[in-house]
Structures are given as C-alpha cells and as structure tokens.
C-alpha positions as CSV (number, residue, x, y, z in Angstrom):
1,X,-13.0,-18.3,-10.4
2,X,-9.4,-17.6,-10.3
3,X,-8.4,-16.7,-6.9
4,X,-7.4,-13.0,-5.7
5,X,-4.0,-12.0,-5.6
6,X,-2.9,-9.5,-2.5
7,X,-1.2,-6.5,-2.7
8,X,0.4,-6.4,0.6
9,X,1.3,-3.2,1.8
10,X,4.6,-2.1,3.9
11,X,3.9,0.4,6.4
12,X,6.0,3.2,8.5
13,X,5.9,6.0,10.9
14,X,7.3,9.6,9.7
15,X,8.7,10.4,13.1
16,X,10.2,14.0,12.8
17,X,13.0,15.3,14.3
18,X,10.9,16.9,17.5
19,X,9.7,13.6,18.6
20,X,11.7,13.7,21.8
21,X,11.6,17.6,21.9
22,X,7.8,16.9,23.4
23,X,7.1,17.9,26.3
24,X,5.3,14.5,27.5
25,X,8.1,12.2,25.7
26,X,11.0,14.9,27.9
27,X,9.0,14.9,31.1
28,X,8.5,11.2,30.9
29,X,12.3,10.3,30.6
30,X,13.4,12.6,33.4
31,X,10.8,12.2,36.0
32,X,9.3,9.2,35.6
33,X,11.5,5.9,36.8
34,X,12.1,3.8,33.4
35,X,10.8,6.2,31.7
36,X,13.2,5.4,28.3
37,X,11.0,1.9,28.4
38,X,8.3,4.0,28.7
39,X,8.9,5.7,25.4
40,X,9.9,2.5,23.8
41,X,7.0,0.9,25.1
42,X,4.8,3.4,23.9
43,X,6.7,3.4,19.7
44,X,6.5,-0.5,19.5
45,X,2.5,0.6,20.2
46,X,2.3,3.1,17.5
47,X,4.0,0.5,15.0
48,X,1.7,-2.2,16.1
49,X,-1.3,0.5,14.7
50,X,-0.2,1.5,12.0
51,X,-2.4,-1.5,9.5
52,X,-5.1,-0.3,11.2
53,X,-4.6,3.5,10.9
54,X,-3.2,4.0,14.4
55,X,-5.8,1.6,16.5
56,X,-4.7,-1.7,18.3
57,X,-8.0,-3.5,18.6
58,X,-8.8,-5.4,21.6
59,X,-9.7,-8.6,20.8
60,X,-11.1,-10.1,24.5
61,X,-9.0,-12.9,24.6
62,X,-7.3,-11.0,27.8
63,X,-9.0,-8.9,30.7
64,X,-8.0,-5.7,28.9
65,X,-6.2,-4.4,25.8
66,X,-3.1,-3.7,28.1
67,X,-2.8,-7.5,28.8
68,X,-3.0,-8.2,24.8
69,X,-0.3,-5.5,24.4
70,X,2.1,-6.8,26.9
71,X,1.6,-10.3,25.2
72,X,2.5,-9.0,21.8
73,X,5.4,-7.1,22.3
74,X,6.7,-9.3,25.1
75,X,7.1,-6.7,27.4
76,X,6.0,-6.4,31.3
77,X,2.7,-6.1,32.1
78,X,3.3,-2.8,34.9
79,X,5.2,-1.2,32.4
80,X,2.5,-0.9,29.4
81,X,0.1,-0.2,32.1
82,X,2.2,2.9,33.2
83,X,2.5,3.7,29.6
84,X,-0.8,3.7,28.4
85,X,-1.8,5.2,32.0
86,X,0.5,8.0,31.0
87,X,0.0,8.7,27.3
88,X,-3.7,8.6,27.7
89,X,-2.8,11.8,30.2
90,X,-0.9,13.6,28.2
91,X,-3.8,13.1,25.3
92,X,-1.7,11.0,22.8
93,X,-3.7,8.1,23.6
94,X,-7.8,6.9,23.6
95,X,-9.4,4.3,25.4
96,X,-12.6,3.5,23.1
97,X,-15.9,1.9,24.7
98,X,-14.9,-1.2,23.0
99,X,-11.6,-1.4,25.2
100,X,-9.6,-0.5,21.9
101,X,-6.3,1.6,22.1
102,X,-6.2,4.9,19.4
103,X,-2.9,6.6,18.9
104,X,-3.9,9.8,18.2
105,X,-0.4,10.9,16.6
106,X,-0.8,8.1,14.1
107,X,-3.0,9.7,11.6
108,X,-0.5,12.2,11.1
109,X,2.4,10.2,10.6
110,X,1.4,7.5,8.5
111,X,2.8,6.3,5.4
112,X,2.7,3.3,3.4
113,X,4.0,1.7,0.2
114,X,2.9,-1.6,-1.8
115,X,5.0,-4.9,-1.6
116,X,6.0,-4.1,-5.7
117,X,7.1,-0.7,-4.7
118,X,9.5,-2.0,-1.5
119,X,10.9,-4.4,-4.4
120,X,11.7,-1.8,-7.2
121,X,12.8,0.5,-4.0
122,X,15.1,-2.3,-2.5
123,X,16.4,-3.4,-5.9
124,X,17.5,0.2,-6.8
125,X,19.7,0.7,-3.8
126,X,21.3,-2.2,-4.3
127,X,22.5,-1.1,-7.3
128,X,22.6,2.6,-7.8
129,X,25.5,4.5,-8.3
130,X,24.6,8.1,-8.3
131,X,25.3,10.1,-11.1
132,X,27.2,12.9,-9.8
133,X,29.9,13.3,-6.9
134,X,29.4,16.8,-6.6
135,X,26.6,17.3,-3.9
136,X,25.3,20.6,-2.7
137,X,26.4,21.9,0.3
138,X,25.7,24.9,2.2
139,X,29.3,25.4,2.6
140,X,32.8,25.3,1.3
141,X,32.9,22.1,3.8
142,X,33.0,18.4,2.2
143,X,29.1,17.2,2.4
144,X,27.8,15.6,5.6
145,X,26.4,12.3,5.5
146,X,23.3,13.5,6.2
147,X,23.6,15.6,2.8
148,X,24.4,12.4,0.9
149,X,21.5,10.2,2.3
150,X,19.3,13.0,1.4
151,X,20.8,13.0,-2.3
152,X,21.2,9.4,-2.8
153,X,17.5,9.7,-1.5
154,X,16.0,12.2,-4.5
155,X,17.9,10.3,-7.4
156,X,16.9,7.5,-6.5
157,X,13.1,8.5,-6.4
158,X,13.6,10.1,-9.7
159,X,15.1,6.5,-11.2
160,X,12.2,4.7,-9.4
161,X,9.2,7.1,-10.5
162,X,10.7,7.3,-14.2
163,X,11.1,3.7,-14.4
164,X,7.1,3.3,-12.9
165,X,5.6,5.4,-15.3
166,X,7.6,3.5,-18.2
167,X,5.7,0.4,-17.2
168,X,2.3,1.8,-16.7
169,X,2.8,3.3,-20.0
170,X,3.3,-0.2,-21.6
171,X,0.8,-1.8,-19.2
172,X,-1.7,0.1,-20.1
173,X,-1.1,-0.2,-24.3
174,X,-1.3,-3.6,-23.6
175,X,-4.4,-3.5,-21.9
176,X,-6.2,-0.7,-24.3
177,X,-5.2,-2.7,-26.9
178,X,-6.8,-5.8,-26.6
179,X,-10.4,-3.7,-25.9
180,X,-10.1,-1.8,-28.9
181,X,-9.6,-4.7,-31.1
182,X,-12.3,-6.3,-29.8
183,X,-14.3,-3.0,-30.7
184,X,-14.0,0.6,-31.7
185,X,-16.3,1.9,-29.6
186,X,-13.6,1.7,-26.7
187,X,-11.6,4.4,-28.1
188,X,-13.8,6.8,-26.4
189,X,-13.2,5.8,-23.1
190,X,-9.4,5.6,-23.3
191,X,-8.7,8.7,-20.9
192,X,-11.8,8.1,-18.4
193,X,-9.6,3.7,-18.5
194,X,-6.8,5.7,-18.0
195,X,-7.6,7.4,-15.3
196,X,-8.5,4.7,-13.5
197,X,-5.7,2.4,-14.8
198,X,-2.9,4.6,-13.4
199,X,-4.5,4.3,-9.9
200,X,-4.2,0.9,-9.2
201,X,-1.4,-0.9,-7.7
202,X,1.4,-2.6,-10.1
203,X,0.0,-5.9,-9.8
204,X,-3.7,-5.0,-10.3
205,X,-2.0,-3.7,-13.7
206,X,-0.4,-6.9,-14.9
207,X,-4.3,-8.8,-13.7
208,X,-6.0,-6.1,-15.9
209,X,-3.8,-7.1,-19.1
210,X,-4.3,-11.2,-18.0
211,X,-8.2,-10.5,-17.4
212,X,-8.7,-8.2,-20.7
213,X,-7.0,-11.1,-22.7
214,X,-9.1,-14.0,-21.2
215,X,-12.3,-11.6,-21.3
216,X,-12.2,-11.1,-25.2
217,X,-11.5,-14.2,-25.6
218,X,-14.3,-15.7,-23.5
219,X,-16.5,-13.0,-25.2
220,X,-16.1,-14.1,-28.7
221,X,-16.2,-17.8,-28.3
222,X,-19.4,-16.7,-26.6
223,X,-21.1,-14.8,-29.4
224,X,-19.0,-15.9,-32.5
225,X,-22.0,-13.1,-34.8
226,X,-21.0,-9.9,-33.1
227,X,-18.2,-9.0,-34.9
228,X,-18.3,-5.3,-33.3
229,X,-19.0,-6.9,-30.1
230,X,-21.9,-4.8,-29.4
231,X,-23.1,-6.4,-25.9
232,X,-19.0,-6.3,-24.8
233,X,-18.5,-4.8,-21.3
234,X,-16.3,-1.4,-22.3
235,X,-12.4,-1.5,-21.4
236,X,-13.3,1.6,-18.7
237,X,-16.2,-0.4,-16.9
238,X,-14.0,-3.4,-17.0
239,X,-11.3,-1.5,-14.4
240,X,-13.6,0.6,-12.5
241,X,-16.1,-2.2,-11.6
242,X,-13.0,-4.5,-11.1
243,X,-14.4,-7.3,-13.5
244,X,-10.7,-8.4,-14.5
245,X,-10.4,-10.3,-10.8
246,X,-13.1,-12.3,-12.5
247,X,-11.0,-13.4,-15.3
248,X,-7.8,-14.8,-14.2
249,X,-8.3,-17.7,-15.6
250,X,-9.5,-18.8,-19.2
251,X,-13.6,-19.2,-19.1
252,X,-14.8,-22.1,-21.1
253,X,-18.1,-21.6,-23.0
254,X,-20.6,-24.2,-22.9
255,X,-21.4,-26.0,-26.0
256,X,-25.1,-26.5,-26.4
257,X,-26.2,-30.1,-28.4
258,X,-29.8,-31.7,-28.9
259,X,-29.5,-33.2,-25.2
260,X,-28.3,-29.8,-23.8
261,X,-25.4,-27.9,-22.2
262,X,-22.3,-29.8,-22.3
C-alpha cells in the first residue's frame, strides 16, 4: 500500500486590536515587576497550543507542565511560573487533572490554513501587482498604509480563491471522468462526489485523480466480463470512505494457472 501523504497545516492567532486593552494584560505590565516578559511569556504559550486547539499537554518527562514550558521556549523557570500563576487568576488559563495547560482564549482565536494554501498565498505576493492605484479612503488624504495592506489584502484573496476554484473545477472533471467511463451508473452521484470533492484539501484532490485512475484500472484487469462494471465501488463512496489513499500505487492482479495464484 502506497504510503499516506500529509497535509500539514500552518497555524495562527487572530489577536485583535484589544489584546493589550485587557484589563489582566494592562494590570500585569504596570504592577507586576517584568511584567512585559510576563505577557510575552504568556503569547509564545498560546502559539505553542495552537496544533492542539489551545492545550500544551504535559508529557511527565518534568515535575510539572511549567518545567516542560520553560524547557521549550527557553525561558526562566520563575518567570513561567509567575505567568501561569497569574493567567490562571485572571481565568485565561486551566490547569487540567492531567497536569495539562488550556488557554482558554485559544478557541476563539484560532485559525489555520493547509501547507498548499501558504504556497499559492506566498507565491501570489511575491508577484502581485494590484490592479488599481486608486484605493478608498475615508478622506481627501493620500491612503495610509494600513488602507493599502488591507487592499492589497482583498485582491489578493480574490486572485487566490478564483484561481482555487479553477483547479478544483478541473480536478474534479478529471476525477468524474474516469468513474463515468468505467460506468454510467456514476452519473447519478456526481453532485452528492462533488460535494465531498470540494471539501478536501488540494492534495487529497490530486490523490483522488491518481487513485481513480489506478482503481479502474485495477478493476478491469480484475473482472475483464463486466463491461458496465456492475460490482465497481461508485466515484461518491470512493471519496467519502477515502478508498483513493488505497490506490496510490498501481495494484497488480493475480494471475490464476493449474498450480495456483501466481
């Protein structure tokens, strides 16, 4: 069996522009000695949690999860003790039974993007010119840069989601394609495939074509008779049950002769 590809996924913290307007981050930095570290202390944590939705596991290799925390962001022991000490005050942060660190805010901050979409994102900015010089502005007053990050921002969303749906468009007439020629019965199921096609990440895309093209192919050299492939799984079950990670590579049928399998 071919071996799984990844999708690794890029994630990020939506601080918004309150963040230090808090009353625990404010009375942290002006009564509490190093409190600044504090607060820096206390965002390297919320980073740290974000692959696991906002939860640094303690894994027991030190006395406590504070020790583990200090380790991994190389920072003094006293100091993540105050934080945690602090934060867990001021209700932004759980100790669970199991020693494990929750930050609450995390839930509600989240965001994440696949390892494709950083590309395309990445690529795009290196290269996009925006297509008019004439930004909106609340005023008669040249735009801020602030107005032309937030511009830049929106056109380039609308290059990256146009150019997106482009390619699931083509990946999946690839991929319906090759079902339907195998057999007609498929045709019914295009919107239900479609609907789970357009839900998986760009890479499980590109496996489905590879692993609808090695299926058909297995499945003909298996039963050579059923020319309307009768007993063939249907190009919907094939993506919701996630049978194309099956068939990354070509599958070989067995020949059968007098003495057996071969």
């Amino acid at each position: 069996m071919a071996q799984k590809n990844k999708t690794k996924i890029y994630f990020w913290i939506k601080l918004d522009e309150n963040f230090f307007k808090n009353l625990a981050i404010k009375n942290l930095r002006k009564t509490v000695t190093g409190g600044d570290t504090l607060v820096i202390i206390y965002q390297q944590m919320l980073l740290s949690s974000l692959p696991n939705n906002g939860v640094i596991y303690y894994e027991g290799t030190l006395q406590d999860i504070a020790q583990e925390i200090a380790l991994n962001l190389d920072e003094k022991l006293d100091d993540v003790r105050l934080a945690i000490d602090y934060f867990q005050k001021a209700g932004l942060l759980q100790i669970g039974d199991d020693g494990s660190a929750e930050m609450l805010q995390v839930p509600m901050l989240i965001g994440q993007e696949t390892n494709w979409n950083k590309y395309k994102r990445d690529k795009k900015l290196e290269n996009f010119q925006p297509t008019s010089n004439q930004l909106p502005t609340s005023s008669n007053q040249a735009p801020t840069e602030i107005e032309k990050e937030i511009e830049l921002e929106i056109e380039l969303e609308k290059e990256i989601e146009k150019d997106e749906k482009t390619e699931t468009e083509e990946l999946f007439s690839n991929y319906f394609s090759i079902f339907t020629n195998l057999s007609k019965k498929n045709l019914s199921r295009r919107a239900m495939a479609l609907q789970v096609f357009i839900t998986l990440s760009h890479e499980q895309k590109e496996r489905s074509v590879i692993g609808a093209n090695n299926y058909v192919e297995y499945y003909k050299s298996k039963n050579p008779g059923d020319n309307e492939a009768k007993f063939s799984i249907n190009a919907y079950e094939f993506l919701s049950n996630m049978m194309f990670e099956e068939y990354q590579q070509k599958v070989k049928v067995k020949k059968e002769t007098l003495g057996g399998l071969i």
